[in-house]
C-alpha positions as CSV (number, residue, x, y, z in Angstrom):
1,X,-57.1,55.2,-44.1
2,X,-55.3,52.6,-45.9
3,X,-53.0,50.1,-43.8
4,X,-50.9,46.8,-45.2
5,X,-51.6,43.4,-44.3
6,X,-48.8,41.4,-44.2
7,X,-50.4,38.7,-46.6
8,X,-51.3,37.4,-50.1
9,X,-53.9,34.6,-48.3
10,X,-57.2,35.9,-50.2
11,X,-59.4,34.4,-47.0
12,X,-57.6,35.9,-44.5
13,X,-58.1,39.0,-46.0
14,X,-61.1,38.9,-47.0
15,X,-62.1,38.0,-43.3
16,X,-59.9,40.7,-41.9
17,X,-62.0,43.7,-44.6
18,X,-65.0,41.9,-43.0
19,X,-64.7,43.3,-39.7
20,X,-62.8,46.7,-40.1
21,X,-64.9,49.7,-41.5
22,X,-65.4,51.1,-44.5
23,X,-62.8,53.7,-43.4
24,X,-60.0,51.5,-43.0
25,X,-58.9,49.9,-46.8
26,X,-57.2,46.5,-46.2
27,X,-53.9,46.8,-49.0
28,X,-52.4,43.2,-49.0
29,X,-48.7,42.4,-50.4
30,X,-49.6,42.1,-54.0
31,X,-50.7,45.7,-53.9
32,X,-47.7,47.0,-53.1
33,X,-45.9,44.7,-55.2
34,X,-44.5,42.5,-52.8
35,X,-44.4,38.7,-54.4
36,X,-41.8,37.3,-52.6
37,X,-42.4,34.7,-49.7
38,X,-41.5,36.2,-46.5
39,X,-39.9,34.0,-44.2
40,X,-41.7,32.7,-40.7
41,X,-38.4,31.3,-38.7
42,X,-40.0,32.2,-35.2
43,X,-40.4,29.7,-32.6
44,X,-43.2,31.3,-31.5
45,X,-46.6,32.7,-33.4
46,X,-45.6,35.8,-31.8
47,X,-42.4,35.9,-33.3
48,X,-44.1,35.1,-37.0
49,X,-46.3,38.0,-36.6
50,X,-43.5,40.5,-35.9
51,X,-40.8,38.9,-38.7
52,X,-43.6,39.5,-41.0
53,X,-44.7,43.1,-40.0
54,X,-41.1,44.0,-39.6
55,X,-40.0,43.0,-43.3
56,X,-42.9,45.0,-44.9
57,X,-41.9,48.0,-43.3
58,X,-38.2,47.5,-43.4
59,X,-38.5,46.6,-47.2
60,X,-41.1,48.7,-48.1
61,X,-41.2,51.8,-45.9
62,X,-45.4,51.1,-45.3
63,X,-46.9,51.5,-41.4
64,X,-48.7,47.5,-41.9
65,X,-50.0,44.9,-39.7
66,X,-49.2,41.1,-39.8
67,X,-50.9,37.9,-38.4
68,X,-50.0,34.7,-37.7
69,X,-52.3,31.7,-36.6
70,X,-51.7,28.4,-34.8
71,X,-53.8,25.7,-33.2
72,X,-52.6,24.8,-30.2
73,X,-53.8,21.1,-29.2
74,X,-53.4,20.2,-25.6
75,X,-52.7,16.4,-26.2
76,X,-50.1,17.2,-28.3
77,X,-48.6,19.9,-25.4
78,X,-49.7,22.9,-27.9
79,X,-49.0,20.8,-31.5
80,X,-49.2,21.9,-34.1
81,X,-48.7,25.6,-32.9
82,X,-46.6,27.5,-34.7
83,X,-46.3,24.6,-37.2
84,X,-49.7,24.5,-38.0
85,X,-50.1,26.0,-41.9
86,X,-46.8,23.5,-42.9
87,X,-48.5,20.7,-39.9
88,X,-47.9,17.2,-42.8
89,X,-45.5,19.0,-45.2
90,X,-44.1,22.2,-46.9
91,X,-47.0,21.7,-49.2
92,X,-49.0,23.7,-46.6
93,X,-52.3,22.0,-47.3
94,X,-55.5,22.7,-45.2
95,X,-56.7,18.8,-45.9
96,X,-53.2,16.8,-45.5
97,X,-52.6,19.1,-42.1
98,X,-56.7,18.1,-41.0
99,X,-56.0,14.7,-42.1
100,X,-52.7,14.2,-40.4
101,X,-54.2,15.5,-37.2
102,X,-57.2,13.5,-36.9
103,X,-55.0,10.5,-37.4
104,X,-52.5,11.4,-34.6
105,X,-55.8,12.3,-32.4
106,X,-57.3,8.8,-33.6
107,X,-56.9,7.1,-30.3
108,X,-57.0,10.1,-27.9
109,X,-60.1,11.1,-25.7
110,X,-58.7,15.0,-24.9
111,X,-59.3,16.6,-27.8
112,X,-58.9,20.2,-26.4
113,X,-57.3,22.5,-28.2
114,X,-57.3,26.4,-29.0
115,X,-56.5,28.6,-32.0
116,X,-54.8,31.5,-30.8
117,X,-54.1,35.1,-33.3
118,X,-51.2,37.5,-32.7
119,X,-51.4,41.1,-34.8
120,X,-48.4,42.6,-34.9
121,X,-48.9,46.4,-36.0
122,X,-45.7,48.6,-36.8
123,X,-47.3,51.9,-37.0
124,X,-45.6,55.4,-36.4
125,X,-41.8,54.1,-35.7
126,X,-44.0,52.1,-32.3
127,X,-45.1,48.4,-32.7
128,X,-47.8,47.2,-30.7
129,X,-49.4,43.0,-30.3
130,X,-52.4,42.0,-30.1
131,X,-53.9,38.9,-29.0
132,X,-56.6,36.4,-30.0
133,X,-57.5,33.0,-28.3
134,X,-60.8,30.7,-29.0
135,X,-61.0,27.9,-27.3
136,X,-62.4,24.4,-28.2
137,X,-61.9,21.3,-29.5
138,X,-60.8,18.9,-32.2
139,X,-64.2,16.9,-34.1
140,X,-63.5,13.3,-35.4
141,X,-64.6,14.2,-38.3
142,X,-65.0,17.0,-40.9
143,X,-68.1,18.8,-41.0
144,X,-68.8,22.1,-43.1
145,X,-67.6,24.0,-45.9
146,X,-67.2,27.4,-44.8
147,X,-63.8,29.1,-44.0
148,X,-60.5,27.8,-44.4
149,X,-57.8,25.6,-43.0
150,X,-58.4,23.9,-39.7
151,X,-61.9,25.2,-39.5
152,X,-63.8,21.9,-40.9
153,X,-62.2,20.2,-37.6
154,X,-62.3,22.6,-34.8
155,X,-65.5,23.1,-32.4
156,X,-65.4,26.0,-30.5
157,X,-66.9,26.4,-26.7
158,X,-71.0,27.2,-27.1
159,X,-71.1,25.8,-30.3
160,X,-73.2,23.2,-32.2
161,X,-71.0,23.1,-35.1
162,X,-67.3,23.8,-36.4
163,X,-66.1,26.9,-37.5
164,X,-66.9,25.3,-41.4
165,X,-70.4,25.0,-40.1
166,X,-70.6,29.2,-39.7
167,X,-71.0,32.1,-41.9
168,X,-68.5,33.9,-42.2
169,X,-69.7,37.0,-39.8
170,X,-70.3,34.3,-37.1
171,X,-67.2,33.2,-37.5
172,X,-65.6,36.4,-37.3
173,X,-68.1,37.3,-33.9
174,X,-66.0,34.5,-31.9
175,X,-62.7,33.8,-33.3
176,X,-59.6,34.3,-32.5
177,X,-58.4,36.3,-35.6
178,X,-62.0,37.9,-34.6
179,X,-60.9,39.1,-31.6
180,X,-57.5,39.6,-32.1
181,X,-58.9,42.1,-35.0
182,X,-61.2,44.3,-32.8
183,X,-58.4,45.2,-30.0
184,X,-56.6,46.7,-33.4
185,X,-59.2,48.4,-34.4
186,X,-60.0,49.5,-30.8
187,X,-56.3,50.9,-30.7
188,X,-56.5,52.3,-34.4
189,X,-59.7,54.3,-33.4
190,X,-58.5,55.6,-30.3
């Protein structure tokens, strides 16, 4: 089986292969020649996941799936959320947004926060979500160099470490993309 993801971000893909079988080939939107930036206008990270399904398969006839990721800090009553991959500018960088943030946070003691998936799937003429949450909290500082955006910052519940302190099949065991990733695969199989 070969299904579309709804990106061109090599680490999310790469995580996302990681934790499907063998049987189920990840095709992102280079291979199927789609180059153009497709827009994330939603309020919500629900809302970004569907826009960005919807235009693959309105645009380019394919069944796909689409993510979209936000950390939710509860200080900040659920900042950056939706926000988070553009968090200090349009630039979208992981260190300016992890920077930024641990400023804001500088004189706060609740560093709670979340990281919450959504998977939007258009399959068959049906479309179907599906949810991924992790909850933890924000570090003062940095640690690790595994993963990708927020990770070198975020703590999640049971851990020692931040998600940049995990390989990357640990990672994957707990997270919410994780998560959010095995209910669609437990719906694919079915």
């Amino acid at each position: 089986m070969q299904l579309v993801f709804a990106s061109n971000n090599p680490n999310k893909i790469k995580e996302i292969q990681q934790l499907l079988p063998k049987s189920i080939q990840i095709l992102s939107l280079e291979d199927i020649g789609c180059y153009e930036e497709i827009p994330e206008t939603a309020e919500t990270i629900e809302g970004n996941a569907i826009l960005k399904a919807n235009y693959v398969t309105e645009k380019y006839g394919y069944d796909c799936f689409a993510d979209d990721t936000g950390l939710e800090v509860d200080a900040l009553n659920g900042a950056p959320g939706v926000y988070s991959a553009r968090y200090a500018g349009a630039q979208k960088s992981a260190e300016d947004n992890m920077d930024k943030l641990l400023k804001v946070l500088t004189d706060i003691s609740n560093r709670k926060a979340q990281f919450k998936t959504v998977i939007a799937l258009n399959s068959n003429q049906q479309q179907h979500l599906f949810a991924g949450i992790v909850k933890g909290e924000i570090t003062f500082e940095k640690t690790g160099n595994q993963g990708f955006g927020y990770d070198p910052i975020f703590k999640p519940e049971g851990c020692n470490g931040t998600f940049a302190t995990l390989s990357m099949a640990e990672k994957a065991s707990i997270s919410h993309r994780g998560k959010a990733t095995q209910l669609l695969l437990e719906y694919l199989l079915s």
